[in-house]
Residue, then its C-alpha position, 0 to 999 in steps of 0.5 A: x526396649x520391647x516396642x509395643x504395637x496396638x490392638x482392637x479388641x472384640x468381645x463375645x455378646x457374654x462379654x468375653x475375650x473373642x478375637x483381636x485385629x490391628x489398630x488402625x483406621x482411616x478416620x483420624x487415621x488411627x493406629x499404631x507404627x511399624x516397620x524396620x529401623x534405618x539406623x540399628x542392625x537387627x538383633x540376635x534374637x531377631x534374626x529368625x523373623x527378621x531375616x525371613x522377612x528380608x531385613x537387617x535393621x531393628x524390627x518392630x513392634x515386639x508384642x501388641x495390646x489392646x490400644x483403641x480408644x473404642x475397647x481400650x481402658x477403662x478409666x476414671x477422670x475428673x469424677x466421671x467414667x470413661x475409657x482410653x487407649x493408645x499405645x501410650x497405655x499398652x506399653x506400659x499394660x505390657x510393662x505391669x505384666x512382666x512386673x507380675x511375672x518378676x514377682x512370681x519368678x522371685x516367689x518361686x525362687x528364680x531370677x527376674x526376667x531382665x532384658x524381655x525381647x530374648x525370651x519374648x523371641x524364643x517363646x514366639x518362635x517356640x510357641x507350638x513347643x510350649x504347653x500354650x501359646x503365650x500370645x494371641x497372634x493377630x491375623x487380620x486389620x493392619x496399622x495404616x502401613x501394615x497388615x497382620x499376618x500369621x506369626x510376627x508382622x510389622x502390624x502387632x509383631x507377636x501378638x497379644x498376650x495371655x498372662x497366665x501362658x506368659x507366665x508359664x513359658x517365661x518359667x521354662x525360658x528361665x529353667x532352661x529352655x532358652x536361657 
């Protein structure tokens, strides 16, 4: 399973992708979880930033998305506009993505991605070996528990995604590169 933690999202005054910050925030106390497992050891794939980080167990979020209510989905109810978000709608953002990438891989040929978290570790501790950076790494805000710090971090793990570098890495994993 790839846990998915959550993002806020800003955009330049053109309306255009800017920048990204964990969600959370003290009113209502908003935002999304992280943190290690007590229970479930740490898996191979892993163990590079979760040794580093000083723990055995399961770490999470793998991946993060845009999940504040305030730049979230856009959405239809009832009739009228609005918008959502949570990472009960950033989970699944994630889980639609690698379905695109399922059908490019099968358009071309290659298997389906299967089980994501290997190949999501391999691109983020490979990502400068990569034409380009599958994932937007958050660097600032923080979870109400954790901050965002360059690389993986308990706040947003390894960040957003770019869908089209995604793609593209997720081919050389496959080719090859870490598969």
């Amino acid at each position: 399973m790839t846990a998915v933690g959550g993002t806020t999202v800003f955009e330049s005054v053109q309306g255009v992708y800017f920048k990204e910050a964990a969600w959370g925030g003290p009113i209502g106390e908003t935002g999304s979880g992280g943190g290690a497992s007590q229970f479930y050891p740490i898996p191979d794939y892993q163990k590079a930033v979760g040794e580093a980080a000083g723990h055995s167990f399961r770490q999470v979020p793998d991946v993060a998305a845009d999940a504040d209510p305030n730049s979230g989905f856009a959405i239809v109810f009832g009739g009228q506009d609005g918008q959502a978000g949570g990472t009960s709608a950033a989970a699944p953002f994630w889980a639609a993505t690698i379905a695109l990438i399922d059908q490019d891989l099968k358009r071309k040929g290659m298997r389906e991605t299967g089980f994501a978290n290997p190949a999501i570790y391999w691109m983020g501790t490979n990502a400068s070996k990569l034409p380009a950076n599958p994932f937007h790494d958050v660097k600032v805000g923080n979870n109400l528990g954790f901050d965002a710090v360059p690389g993986w971090d308990f706040a947003t793990g390894w960040g957003s995604m770019d869908g089209a570098a995604l793609d593209a890495a997720w081919i050389l994993y496959i080719k090859g590169g870490g598969a």
